[in-house]
C-alpha positions in Angstrom: 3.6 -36.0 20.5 0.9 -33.1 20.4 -1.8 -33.6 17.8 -1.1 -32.2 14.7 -3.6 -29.1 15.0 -2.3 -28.4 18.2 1.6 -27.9 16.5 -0.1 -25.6 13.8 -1.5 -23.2 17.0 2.1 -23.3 18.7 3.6 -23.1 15.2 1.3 -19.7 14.3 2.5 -18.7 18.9 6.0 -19.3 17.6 6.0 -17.2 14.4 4.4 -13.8 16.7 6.6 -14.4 19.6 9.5 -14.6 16.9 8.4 -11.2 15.7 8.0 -9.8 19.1 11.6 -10.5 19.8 12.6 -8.6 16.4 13.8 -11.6 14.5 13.4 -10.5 10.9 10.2 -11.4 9.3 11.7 -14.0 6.8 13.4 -15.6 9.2 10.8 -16.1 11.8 8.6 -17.6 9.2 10.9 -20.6 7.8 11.8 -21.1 11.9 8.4 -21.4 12.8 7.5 -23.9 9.6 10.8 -26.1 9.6 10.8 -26.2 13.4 6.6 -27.6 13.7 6.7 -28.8 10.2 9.6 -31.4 11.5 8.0 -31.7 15.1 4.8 -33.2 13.2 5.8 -34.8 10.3 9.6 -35.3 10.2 11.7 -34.5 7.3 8.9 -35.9 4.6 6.9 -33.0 4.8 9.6 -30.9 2.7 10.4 -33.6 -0.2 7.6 -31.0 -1.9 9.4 -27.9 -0.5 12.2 -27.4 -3.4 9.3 -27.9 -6.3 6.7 -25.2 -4.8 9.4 -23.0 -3.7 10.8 -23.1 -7.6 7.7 -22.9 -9.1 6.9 -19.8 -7.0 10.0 -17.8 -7.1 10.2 -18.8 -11.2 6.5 -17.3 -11.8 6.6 -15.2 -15.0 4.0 -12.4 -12.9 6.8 -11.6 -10.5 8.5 -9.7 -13.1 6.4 -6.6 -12.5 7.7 -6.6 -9.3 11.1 -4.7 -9.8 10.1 -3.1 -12.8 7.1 -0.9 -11.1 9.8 -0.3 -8.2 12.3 1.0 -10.8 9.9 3.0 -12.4 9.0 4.2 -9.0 12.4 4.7 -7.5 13.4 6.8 -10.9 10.7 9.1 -10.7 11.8 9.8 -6.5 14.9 9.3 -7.4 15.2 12.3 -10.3 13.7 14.7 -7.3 10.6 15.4 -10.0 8.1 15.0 -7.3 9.4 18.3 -5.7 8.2 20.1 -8.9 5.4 18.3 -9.0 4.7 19.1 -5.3 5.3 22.3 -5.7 3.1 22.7 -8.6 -0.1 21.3 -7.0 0.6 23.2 -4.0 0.1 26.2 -5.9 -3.1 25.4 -7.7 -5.0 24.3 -4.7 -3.5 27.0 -2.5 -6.4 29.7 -2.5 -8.9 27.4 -1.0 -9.4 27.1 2.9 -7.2 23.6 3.6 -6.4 24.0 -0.6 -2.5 22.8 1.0 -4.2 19.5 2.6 -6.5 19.5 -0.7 -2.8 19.5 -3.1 -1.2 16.9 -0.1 -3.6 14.4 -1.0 -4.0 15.1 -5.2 0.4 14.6 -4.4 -0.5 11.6 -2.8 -2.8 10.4 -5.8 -0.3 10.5 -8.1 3.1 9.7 -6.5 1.3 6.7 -5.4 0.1 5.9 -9.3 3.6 6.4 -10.1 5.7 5.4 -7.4 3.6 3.4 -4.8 6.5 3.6 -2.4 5.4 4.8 0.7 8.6 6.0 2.4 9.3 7.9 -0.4 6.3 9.9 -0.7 5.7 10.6 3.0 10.1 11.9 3.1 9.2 13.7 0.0 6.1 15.7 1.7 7.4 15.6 5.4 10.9 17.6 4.2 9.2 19.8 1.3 5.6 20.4 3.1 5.6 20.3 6.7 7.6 22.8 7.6 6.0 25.4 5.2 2.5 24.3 6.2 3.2 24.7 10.0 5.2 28.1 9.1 1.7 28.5 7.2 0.2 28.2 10.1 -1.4 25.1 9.5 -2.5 22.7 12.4 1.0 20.7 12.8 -1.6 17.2 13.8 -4.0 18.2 10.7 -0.7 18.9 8.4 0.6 15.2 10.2 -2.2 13.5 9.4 -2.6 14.6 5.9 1.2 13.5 5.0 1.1 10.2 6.7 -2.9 9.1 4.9 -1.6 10.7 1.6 1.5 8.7 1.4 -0.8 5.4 2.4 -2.5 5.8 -0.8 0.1 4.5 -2.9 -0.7 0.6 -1.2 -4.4 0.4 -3.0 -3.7 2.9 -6.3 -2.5 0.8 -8.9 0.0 -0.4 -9.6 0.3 -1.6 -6.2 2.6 -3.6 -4.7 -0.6 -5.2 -2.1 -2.1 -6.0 -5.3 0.3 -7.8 -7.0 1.2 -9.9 -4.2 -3.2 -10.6 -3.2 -3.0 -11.9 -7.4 -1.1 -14.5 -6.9 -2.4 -15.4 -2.8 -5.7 -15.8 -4.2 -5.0 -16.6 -8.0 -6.8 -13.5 -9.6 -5.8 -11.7 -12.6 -2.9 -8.3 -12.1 -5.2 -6.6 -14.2 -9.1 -7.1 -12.5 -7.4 -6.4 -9.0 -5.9 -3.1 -10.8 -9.2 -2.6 -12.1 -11.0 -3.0 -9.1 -8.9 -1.0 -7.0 -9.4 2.6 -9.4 -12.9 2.9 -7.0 -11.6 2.4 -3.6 -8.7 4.7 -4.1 -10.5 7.3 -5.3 -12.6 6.8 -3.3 -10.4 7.1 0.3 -8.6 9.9 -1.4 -12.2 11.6 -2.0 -13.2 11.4 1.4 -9.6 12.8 2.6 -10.4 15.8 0.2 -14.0 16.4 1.7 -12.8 16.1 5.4 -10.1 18.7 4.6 -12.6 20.9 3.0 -15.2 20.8 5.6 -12.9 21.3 8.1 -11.6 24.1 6.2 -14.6 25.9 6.4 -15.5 24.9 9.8 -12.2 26.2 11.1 -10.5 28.1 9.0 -7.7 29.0 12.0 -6.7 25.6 11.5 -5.6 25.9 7.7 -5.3 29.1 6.4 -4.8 29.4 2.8 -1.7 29.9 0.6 -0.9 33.9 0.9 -1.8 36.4 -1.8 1.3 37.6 -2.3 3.3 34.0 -3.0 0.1 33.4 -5.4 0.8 36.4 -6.9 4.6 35.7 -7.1 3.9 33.1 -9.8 2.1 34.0 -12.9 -0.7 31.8 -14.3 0.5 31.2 -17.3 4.1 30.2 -15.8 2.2 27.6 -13.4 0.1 26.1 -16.7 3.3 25.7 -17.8 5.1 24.1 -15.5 1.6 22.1 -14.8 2.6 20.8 -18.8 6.1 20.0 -18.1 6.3 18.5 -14.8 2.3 16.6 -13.8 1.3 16.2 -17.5 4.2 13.5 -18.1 3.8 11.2 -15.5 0.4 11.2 -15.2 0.3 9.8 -19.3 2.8 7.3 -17.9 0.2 5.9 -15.9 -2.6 6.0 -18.1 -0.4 3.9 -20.7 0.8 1.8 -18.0 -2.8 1.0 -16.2 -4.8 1.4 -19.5 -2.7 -1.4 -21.0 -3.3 -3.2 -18.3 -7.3 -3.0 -17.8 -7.9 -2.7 -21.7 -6.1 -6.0 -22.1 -3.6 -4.6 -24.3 -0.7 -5.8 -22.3 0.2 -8.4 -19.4 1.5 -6.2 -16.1 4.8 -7.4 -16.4 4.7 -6.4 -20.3 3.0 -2.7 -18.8 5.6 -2.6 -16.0 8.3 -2.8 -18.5 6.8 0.2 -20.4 6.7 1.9 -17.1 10.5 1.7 -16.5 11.2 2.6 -20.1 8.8 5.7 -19.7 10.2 6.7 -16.2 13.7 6.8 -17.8 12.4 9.2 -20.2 10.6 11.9 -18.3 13.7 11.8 -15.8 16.0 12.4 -19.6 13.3 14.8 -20.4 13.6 16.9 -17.7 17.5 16.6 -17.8 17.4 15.0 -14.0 19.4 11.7 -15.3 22.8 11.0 -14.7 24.6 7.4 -14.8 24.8 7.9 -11.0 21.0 8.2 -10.7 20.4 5.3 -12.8 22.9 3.1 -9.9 21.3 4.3 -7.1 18.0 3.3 -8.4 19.4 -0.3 -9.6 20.4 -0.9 -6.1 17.2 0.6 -4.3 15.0 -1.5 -6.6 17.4 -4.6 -5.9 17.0 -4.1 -2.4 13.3 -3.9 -2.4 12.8 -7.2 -4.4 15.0 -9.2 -2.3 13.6 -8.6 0.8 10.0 -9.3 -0.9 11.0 -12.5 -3.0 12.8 -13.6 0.1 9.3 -13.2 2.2 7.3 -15.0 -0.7 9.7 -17.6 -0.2 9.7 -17.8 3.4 6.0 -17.8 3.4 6.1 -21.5 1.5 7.8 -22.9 4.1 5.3 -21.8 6.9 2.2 -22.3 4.6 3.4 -26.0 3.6 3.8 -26.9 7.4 0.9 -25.3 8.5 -1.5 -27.2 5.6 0.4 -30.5 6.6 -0.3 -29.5 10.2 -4.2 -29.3 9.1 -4.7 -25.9 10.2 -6.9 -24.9 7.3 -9.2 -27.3 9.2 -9.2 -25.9 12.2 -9.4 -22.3 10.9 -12.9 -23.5 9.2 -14.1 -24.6 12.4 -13.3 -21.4 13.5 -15.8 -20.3 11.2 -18.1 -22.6 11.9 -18.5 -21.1 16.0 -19.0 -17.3 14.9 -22.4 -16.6 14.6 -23.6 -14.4 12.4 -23.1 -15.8 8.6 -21.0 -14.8 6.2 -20.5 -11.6 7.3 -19.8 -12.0 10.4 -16.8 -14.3 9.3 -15.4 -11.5 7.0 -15.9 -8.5 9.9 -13.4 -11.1 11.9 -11.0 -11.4 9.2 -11.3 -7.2 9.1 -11.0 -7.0 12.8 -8.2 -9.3 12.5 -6.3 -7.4 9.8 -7.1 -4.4 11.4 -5.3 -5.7 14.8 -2.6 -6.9 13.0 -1.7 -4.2 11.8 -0.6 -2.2 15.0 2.3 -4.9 15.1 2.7 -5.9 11.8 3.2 -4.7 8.0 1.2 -5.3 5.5 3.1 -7.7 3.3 3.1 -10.5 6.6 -0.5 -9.9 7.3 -1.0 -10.9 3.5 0.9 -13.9 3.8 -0.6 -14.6 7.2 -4.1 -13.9 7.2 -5.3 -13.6 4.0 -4.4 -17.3 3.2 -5.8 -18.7 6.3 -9.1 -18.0 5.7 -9.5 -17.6 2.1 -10.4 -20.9 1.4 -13.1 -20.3 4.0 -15.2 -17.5 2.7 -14.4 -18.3 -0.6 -16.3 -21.6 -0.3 -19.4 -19.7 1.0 -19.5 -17.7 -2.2 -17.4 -14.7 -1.5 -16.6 -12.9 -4.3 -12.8 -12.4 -4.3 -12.4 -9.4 -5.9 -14.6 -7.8 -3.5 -12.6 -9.4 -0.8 -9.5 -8.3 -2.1 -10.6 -4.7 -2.1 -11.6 -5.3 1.1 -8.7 -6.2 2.2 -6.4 -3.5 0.8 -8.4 -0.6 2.6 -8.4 -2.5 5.6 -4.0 -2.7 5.0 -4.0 0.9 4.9 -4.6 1.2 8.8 -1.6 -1.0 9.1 0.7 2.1 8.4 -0.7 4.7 10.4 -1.9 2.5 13.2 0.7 2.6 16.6 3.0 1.5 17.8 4.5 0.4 14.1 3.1 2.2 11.7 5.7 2.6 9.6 4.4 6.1 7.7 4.2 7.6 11.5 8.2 6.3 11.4 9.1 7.6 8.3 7.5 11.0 9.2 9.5 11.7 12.4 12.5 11.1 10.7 12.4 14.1 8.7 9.9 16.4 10.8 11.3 19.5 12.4 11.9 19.5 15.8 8.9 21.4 17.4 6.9 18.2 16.1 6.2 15.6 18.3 5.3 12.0 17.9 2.6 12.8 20.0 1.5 15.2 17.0 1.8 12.7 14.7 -0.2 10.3 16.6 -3.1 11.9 17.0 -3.0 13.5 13.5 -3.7 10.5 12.2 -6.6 8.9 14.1 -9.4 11.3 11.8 -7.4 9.3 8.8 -7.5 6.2 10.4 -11.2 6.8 11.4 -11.8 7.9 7.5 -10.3 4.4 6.5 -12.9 2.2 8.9 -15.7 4.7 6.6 -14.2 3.9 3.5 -13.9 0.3 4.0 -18.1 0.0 5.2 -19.0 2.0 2.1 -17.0 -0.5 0.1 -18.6 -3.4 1.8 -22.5 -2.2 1.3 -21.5 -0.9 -1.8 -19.8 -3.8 -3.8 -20.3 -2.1 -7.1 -17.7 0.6 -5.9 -14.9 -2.1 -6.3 -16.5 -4.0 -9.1 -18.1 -1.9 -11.5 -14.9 -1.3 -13.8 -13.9 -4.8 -13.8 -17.6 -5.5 -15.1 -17.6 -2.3 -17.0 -14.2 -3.8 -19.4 -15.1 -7.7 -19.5 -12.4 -8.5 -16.7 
């Protein structure tokens, strides 16, 4: 029989090759862990198995989960993002690459509000890319744009990636949610210069909106409409997160609030309907199970791959870079990075993050940094080739006359603008910390 370190590297060859065969990612990681769990250790490893997965899938923080995607899925769901679309369009229109500019403020909120990826890239791609190209916007600079502004929803609370990194490395909903305000803004602030600059570098490339369809809508109609349709769900997130942060409430507590106050801007602005509601049940139903049923996947794989004592051999691992601590967490960015062209974000979390946690944790790491760290870093997973699942999503619903090919290389400037953002975050730790100090988290 193999030594037991050796199992835990043909357990972690199994669980890729699994996913480069397209076995479902659930399903390749209980394989992998029953298969080299019971190769090293027999059945006695998984006497533990029914306890951790119970007290896992019975965790009171999971709650939030399918609340925040109801609350989500209700806002997309009720169409309001059109409006809202719409309206920010408008207001950033006059400027040179003002469309880009509204794109990303879109992506700012949808992603404070919904945090669903698909559903904000569809939303833009079918609303916003045929206009802008019609426009005659760049059709890779118009590509780009949609793909990095609907990415933004994975780090702007309240994130899905953050929920999850609380409970892999046992760190509060609310400090992660904190932490997180500065990066976002942050990424979505260097999206917004970029466009700007290259606005006025090349203003062929985005023109702005036309005179005569700003003209077409008065100012004081578009304040109103600014009232009716971005004032709403932008208070819904300030109740939601400033619960949160200011300690008023637990997420799951805020996330509840959040689905109540979805309900009501959609009854507000008379978009609800019984059949709206159902559709949303079953979208947010969907969503969960495939997560839950990851998370509890992920136990299985974790538990053989301790017993097989591969956390020691990933701190060996450590132990040959040179370098320091930094060089150990550029590996685990490089890793995460690579990663992502094959996989999505909520495996590399499950994968990587865990593996070598303990590691740079033990060499005085700050986690929250880490975890912000992290999170920019998972943005490249959804514009990076060949599975980036925002370039996906956006071919679905382009028009015809745009190519993958467009979409590919729309994004690289984006994905470049990520690798910036996430080396300003590293010399700059306060960017990520300074709220959660600022509040007492």
């Amino acid at each position: 029989m193999p030594e037991p370190q050796t199992l835990a590297l043909l357990m972690l060859a199994g669980f890729f090759g699994l996913l480069m065969l397209g076995v479902p990612v659930a399903i390749s990681l209980a394989t992998a862990g029953f298969v080299f769990g019971w190769l090293g250790f027999g059945e006695g490893l998984f006497n533990l198995l029914p306890a951790r997965v119970f007290g896992v899938a019975a965790g009171y923080q999971w709650l939030a989960i399918p609340l925040f995607v109801f609350m989500g899925v209700m806002l997309e769901k009720s169409r309001l993002a059109d409006d809202l679309l719409d309206v920010m369009g408008h207001l950033a229109g006059g400027l040179r690459g003002g469309m880009g500019v509204g794109i990303i403020l879109f992506g700012v909120l949808m992603g404070a509000t919904t945090g669903i990826v698909g559903a904000t890239i569809i939303t833009l791609g079918l609303l916003t890319l045929p206009t802008l190209i019609r426009r005659g916007y760049d059709k890779r600079i118009a590509c780009g744009a949609i793909c990095a502004s609907g990415t933004l929803g994975q780090i702007i609370p309240p994130s899905l990636i953050l929920i999850l990194l609380s409970d892999i490395m046992q760190l509060s909903v609310g400090t992660l949610f904190a932490a997180a305000v500065g990066p976002g803004l942050l990424l979505a602030g260097v999206y917004i210069v970029f466009l700007l600059v290259l606005g006025m570098l090349k203003p062929d490339l985005m023109p702005p909106l036309p005179q005569d369809e700003r003209d077409a809508v008065s100012r004081r109609e578009l304040w109103l409409r600014f009232w009716k349709v971005v004032v709403p769900p932008v208070l819904l997130v300030v109740a939601v997160l400033g619960s949160i942060v200011g300690g008023v409430a637990a997420p799951t507590e805020a996330a509840s609030m959040g689905a109540i106050g979805a309900v009501l801007i959609t009854v507000g602005a008379r978009r609800f309907s019984w059949a709206t509601l159902r559709a949303v049940a079953l979208e947010t139903a969907k969503i969960t199970a495939v997560m839950m049923l990851i998370l509890i996947m992920a136990q299985v794989f974790a538990l053989s791959f301790r017993g097989l004592q591969g956390e020691e051999l990933i701190t060996k691992m450590f132990e040959w870079l040179p370098g320091g601590v930094n060089a150990d967490i550029w590996f685990m960015m490089a890793l995460i990075f690579v990663l992502g062209f094959f996989l999505e974000w909520i495996e590399i979390s499950y994968i990587a993050v865990p593996l070598f946690l303990p590691v740079l944790v033990a060499q005085g790491v700050d986690p929250v940094w880490l975890a912000m760290l992290i999170t920019v870093n998972l943005q490249s997973s959804f514009l990076t080739p060949p599975f980036g699942w925002a370039l996906f999503y956006l071919k679905g619903v382009a028009p015809p006359e745009v190519g993958i090919k467009d979409i590919y290389q729309g994004v690289v400037p984006f994905i470049a603008m990520q690798g910036v953002a996430l080396v300003l975050v590293f010399f700059y730790p306060q960017i990520a910390l300074w709220l959660p100090k600022a509040i007492g988290w």
